[in-house]
C-alpha positions in Angstrom: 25.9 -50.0 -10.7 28.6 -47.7 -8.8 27.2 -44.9 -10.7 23.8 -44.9 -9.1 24.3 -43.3 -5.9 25.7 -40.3 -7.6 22.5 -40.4 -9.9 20.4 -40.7 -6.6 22.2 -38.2 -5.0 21.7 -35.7 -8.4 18.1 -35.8 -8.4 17.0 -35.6 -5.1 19.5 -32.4 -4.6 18.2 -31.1 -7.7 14.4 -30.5 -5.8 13.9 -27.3 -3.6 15.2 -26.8 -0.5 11.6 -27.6 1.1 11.0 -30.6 -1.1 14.4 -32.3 0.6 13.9 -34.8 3.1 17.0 -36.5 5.0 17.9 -40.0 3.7 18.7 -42.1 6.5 19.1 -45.2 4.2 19.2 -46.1 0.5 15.8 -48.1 0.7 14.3 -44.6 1.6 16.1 -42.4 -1.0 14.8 -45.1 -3.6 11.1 -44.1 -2.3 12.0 -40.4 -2.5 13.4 -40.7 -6.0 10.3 -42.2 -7.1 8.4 -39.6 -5.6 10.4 -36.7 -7.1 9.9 -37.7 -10.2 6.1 -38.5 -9.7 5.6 -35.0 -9.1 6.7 -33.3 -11.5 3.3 -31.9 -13.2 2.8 -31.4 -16.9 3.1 -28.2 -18.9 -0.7 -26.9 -18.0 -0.7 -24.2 -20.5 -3.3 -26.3 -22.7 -5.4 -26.3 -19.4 -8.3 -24.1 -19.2 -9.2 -22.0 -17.0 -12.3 -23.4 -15.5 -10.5 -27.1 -15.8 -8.8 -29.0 -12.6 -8.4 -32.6 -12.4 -6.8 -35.1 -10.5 -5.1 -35.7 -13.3 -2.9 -32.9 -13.2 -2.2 -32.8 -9.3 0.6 -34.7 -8.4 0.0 -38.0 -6.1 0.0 -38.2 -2.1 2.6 -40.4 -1.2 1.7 -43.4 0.4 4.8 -44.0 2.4 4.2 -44.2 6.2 7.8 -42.2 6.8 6.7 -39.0 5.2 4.3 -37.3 7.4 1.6 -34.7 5.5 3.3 -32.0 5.5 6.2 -33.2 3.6 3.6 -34.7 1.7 2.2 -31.5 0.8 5.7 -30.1 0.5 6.8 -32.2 -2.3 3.3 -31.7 -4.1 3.4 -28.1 -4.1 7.2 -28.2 -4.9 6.3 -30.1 -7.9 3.7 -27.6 -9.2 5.9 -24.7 -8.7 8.5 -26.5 -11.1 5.7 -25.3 -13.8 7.4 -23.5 -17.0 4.9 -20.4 -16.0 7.5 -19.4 -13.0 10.2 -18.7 -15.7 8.6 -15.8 -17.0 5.9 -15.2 -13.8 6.7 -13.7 -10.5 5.4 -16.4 -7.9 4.8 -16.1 -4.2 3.0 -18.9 -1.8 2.5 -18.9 1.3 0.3 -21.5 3.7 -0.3 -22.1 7.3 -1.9 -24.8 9.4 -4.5 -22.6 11.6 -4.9 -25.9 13.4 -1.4 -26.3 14.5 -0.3 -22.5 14.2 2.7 -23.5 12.4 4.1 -22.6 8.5 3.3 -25.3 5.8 4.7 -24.2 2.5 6.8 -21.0 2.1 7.9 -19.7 -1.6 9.0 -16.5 -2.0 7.1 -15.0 0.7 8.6 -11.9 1.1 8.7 -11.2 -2.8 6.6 -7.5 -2.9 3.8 -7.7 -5.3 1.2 -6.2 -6.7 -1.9 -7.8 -4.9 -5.4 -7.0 -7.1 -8.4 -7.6 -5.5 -6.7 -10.2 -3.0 -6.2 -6.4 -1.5 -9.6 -6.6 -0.3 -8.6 -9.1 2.4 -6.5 -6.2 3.5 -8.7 -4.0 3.8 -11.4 -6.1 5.2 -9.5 -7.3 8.1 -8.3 -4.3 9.1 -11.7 -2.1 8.9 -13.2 -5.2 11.3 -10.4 -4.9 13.4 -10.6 -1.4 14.1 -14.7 -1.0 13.7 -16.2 -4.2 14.9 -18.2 -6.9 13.1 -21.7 -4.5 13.8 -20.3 -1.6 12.2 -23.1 0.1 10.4 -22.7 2.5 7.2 -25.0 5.2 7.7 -26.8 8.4 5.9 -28.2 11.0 8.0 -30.7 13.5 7.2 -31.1 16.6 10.0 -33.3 19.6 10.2 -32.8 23.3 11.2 -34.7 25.8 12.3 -38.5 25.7 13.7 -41.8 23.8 12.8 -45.0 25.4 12.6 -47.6 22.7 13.6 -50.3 24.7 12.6 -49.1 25.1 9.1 -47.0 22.0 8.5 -44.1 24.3 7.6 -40.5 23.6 8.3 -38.9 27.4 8.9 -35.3 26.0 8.3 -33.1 24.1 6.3 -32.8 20.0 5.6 -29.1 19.0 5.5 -27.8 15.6 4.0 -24.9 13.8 5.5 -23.4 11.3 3.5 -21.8 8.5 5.1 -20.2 6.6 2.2 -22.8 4.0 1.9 -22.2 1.8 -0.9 -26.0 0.4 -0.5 -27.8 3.4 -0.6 -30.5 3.1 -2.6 -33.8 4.7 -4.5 -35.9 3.3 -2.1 -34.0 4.5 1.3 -34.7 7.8 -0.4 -37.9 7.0 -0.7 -38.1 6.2 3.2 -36.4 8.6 4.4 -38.9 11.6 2.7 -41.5 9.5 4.4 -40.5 9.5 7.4 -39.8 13.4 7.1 -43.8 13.6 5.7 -44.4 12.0 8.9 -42.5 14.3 10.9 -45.5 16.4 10.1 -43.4 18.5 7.3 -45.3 19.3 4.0 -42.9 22.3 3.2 -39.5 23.6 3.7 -38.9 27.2 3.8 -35.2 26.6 3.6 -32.5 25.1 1.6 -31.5 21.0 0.7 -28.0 20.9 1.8 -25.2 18.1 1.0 -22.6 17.6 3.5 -19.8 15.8 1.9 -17.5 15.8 4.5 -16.8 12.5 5.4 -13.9 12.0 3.2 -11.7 14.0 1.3 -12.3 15.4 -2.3 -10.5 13.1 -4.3 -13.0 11.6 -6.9 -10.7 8.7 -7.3 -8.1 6.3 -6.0 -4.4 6.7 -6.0 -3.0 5.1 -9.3 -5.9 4.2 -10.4 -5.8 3.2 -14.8 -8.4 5.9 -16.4 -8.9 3.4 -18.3 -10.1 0.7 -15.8 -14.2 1.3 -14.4 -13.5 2.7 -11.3 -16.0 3.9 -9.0 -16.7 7.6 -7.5 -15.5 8.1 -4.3 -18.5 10.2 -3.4 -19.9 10.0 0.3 -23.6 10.3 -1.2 -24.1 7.8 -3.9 -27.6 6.5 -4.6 -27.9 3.8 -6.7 -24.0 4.1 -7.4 -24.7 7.3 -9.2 -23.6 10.8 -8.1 -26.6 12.1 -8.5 -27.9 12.7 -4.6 -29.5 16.2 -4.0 -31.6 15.5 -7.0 -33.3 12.4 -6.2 -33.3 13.3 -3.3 -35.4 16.2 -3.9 -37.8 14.2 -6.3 -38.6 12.0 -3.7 -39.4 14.5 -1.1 -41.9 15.8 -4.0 -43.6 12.3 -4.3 -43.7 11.9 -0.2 -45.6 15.1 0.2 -42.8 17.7 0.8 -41.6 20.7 -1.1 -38.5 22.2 -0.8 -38.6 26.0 -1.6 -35.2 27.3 -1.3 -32.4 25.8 -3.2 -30.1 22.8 -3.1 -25.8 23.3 -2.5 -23.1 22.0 -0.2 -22.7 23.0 2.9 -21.5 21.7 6.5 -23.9 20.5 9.2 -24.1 22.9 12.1 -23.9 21.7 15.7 -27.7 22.8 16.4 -29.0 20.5 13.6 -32.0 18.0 14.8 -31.4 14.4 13.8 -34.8 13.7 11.4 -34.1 9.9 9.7 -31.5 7.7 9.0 -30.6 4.8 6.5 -28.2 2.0 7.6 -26.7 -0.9 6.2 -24.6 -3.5 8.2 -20.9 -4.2 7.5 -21.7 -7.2 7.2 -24.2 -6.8 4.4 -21.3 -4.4 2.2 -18.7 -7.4 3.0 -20.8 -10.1 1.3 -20.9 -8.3 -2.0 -17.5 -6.9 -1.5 -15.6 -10.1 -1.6 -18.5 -12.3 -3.1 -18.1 -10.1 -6.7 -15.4 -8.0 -5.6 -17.0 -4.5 -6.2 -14.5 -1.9 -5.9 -16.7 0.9 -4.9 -17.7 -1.6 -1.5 -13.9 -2.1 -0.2 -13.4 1.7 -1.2 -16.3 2.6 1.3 -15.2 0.0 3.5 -12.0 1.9 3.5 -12.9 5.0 4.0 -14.7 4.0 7.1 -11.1 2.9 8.5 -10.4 6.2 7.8 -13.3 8.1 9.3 -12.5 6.3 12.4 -10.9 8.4 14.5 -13.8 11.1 14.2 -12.3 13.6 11.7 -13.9 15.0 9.0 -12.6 14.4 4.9 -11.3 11.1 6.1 -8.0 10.0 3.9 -6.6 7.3 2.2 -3.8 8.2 4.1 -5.5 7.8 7.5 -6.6 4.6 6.6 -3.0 3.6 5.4 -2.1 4.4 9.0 -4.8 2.5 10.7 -3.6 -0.2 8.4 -0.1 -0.4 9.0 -0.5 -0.5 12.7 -1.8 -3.6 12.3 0.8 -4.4 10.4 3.0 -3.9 13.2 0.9 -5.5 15.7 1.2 -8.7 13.9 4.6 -8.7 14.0 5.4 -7.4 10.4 7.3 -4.2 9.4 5.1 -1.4 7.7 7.7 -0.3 6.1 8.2 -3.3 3.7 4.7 -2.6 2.3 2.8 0.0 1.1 -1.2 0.3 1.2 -2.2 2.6 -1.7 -5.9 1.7 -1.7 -8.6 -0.7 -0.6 -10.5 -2.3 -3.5 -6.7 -3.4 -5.5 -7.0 -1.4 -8.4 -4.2 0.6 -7.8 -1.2 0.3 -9.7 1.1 1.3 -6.3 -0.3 -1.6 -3.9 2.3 -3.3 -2.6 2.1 -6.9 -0.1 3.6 -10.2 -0.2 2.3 -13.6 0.5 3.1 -13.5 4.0 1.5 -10.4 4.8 -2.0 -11.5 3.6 -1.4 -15.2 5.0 -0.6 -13.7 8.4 -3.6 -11.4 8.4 -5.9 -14.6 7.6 -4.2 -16.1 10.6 -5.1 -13.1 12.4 -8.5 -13.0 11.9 -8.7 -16.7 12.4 -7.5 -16.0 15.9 -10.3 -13.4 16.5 -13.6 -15.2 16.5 -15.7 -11.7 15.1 -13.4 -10.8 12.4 -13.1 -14.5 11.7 -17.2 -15.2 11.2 -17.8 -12.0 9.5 -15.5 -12.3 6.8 -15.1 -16.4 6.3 -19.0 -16.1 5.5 -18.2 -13.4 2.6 -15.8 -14.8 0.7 -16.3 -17.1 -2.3 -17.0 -20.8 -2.3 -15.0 -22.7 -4.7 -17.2 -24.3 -7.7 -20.5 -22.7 -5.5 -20.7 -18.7 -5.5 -19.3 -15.7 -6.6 -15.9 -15.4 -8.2 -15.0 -18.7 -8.1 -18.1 -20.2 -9.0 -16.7 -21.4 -12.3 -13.4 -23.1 -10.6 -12.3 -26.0 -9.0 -15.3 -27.8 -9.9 -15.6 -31.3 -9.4 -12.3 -31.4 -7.4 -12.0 -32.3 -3.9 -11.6 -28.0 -3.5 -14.9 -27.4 -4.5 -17.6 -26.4 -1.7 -14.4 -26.5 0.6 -12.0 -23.6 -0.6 -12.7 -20.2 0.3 -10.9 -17.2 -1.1 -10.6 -14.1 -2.6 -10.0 -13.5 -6.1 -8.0 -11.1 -7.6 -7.5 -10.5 -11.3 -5.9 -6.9 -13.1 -3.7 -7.0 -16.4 -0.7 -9.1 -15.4 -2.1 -9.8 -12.0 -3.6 -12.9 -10.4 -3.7 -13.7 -7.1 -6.2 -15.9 -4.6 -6.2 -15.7 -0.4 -8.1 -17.4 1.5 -9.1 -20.8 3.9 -9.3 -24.3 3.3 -9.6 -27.6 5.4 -7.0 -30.0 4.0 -7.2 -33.7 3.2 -5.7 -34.4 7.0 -8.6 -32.6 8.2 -6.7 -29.2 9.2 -7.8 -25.5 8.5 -5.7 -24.1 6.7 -4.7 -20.4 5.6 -3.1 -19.4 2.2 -1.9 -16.9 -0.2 -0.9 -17.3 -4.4 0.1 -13.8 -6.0 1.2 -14.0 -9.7 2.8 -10.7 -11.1 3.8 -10.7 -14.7 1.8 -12.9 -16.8 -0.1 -12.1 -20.8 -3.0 -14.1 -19.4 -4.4 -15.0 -16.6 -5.8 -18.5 -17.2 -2.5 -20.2 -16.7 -1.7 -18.0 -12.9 -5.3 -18.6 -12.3 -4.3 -23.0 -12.9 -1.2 -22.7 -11.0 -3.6 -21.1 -7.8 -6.3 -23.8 -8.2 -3.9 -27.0 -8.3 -2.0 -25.4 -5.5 -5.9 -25.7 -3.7 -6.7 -28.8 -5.0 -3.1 -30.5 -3.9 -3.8 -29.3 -0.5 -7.7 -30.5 -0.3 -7.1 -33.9 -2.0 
């Protein structure tokens, strides 16, 4: 029986530092022995992906001395003592919005690549700097005179493209009406694109050629580059023929505004973080960095806008690096803490806040994570961002936990063959928190 405090003392020193809870007698470190070994989980690599019981979440303690955050402390500890952490860079993060205090830190700091949890990045800091009514817009403009008598245009149309992810077949089709109703049935001029909102680069930096990207063109109809074209044909089915000949070209300052097609921010979010379409958080992105007014916007302008933010939150920029805004690139670099401390952010900013809790995905309900965390108390309750490349698989989000607080989290896993076991790890991590 002498031997047993020495036993005691083994295994509850053998938990992480958080797990630890100071033993003021032995009747206590008897409960927290019991607990440490109660929460050790099970190998879940037979687990599949769309698959999360109670049965492999560790119990709540029941013991009036342990408040819910060392509750949740020793639960999460225990999950992180999975095998998959041997061979899988790990980093957690969470934070009580309710209290503004830390809940669970693990590796927090630990630079990763992010995938599509990227997109909260970019997200937050576009809202920040453009406002939750930001609209995307396409602009067409006229030169020259009309001749009322003849219904001819003596001048040239001009296209601006705005990087609208939205644009679609039928906004062409309403905006050569409107232009018919201008009174124009002819142009004696030329169709000109202006592609000047961003830069020239086709494509992201570090992007896989073999991964689908999107084209980073500012005048994409129907996702396809294929503007002056269409746009053309439907000028020809509105009533409006365009003599001269189509090319790029820059608006002039004497241009006349003629129509315009808008879509909200609010409307690209929703399908940006819902299915997390790259080409959305890459026009998203380039709005950041068409802020300031300049033409051929850059990635590198929206780094900058980015970073500041960065700062203004109390982080270094310089620990990070921001290489795109969808995730796909191979050069992204953020940590757990970064992308738990811009939820709290945005949290604290009631705009940003609405705009993008409403577009993430509802665990077990809608987009991404439709097909986890069902029946589980995480389902209809978590929401979060997905983000899945080759070896990458991280999830960001909020939740309300089991002691009724809102919470704020991020999961990044770097290294693994296959997702389905990072992707377990993320949803018991939810689960343990929401049960």
């Amino acid at each position: 029986m002498r031997l047993f405090p020495a036993l005691l003392l083994g295994v509850v020193l053998s938990l992480p530092v958080q797990a630890q809870v100071s033993l003021d007698s032995t009747m206590v470190a008897d409960t927290i022995v019991s607990k440490a070994f109660a929460v050790l989980p099970e190998n879940d690599d037979s687990v599949s992906e769309e698959e999360d019981t109670d049965s492999i979440i560790p119990a709540f303690s029941t013991d009036s001395l342990l408040s819910w955050q060392e509750n949740a402390v020793m639960r999460l500890d225990g999950i992180l003592r999975s095998p998959l952490l041997e061979t899988v860079q790990t980093s957690v993060m969470v934070w009580d919005l309710t209290d503004d205090v830390p809940v669970y830190q693990f590796r927090e700091c630990l630079h990763l690549r992010p995938a599509s949890t990227m997109k909260c990045v970019t997200a937050i800091a576009a809202l920040d700097r453009l406002g939750a009514d930001y609209d995307f817009r396409t602009r067409v403009y006229c030169t020259g005179e009309m001749d009322d008598s003849t219904l001819v245009l003596h001048g040239d149309l001009y296209c601006v493209g705005g990087m609208d992810p939205m644009l679609s077949s039928s906004d062409l089709a309403e905006m050569a009406r409107v232009i018919r109703n201008h009174g124009i049935t002819c142009v004696e001029g030329n169709l000109y694109t202006d592609f000047s909102f961003k830069d020239r680069d086709r494509l992201g930096k570090g992007w896989c050629w073999d991964d689908k990207n999107p084209v980073l063109s500012p005048l994409l109809v129907d996702r396809k580059d294929d503007f002056a074209d269409r746009f053309r044909r439907r000028l020809s089915e509105a009533g409006v023929t365009v003599n001269g000949i189509t090319a790029d070209r820059q608006l002039p300052d004497s241009a006349r505004l003629l129509t315009m097609q808008t879509h909200s921010v609010r409307q690209v979010l929703r399908r940006m973080m819902k299915v997390s379409d790259n080409l959305h958080a890459e026009s998203l992105f380039y709005q950041l960095a068409a802020s300031g007014g300049t033409r051929w916007a850059s990635a590198r302008q929206a780094r900058q806008y980015a970073y500041s933010l960065f700062s203004r939150i109390g982080l270094n920029p310089r620990d990070y690096y921001v290489a795109d805004g969808s995730g796909l690139s191979l050069y992204n670099y953020v940590s757990t803490e970064l992308e738990t401390r811009l939820l709290r952010y945005a949290f604290q900013h009631p705009e940003i806040y609405e705009a993008l809790h409403e577009a993430l995905p509802v665990a077990g309900v809608d987009g991404t994570l439709r097909k986890r965390m069902r029946g589980t108390a995480a389902a209809g309750n978590v929401r979060a961002k997905t983000g899945t490349v080759k070896g990458v698989s991280s999830l960001a989000g909020y939740l309300t936990a089991s002691n009724g607080h809102l919470l704020c989290f991020s999961v990044i896993c770097n290294g693994g063959l296959s997702n389905g076991p990072m992707r377990n790890l993320q949803n018991k991590i939810c689960v343990a928190l929401c049960q």
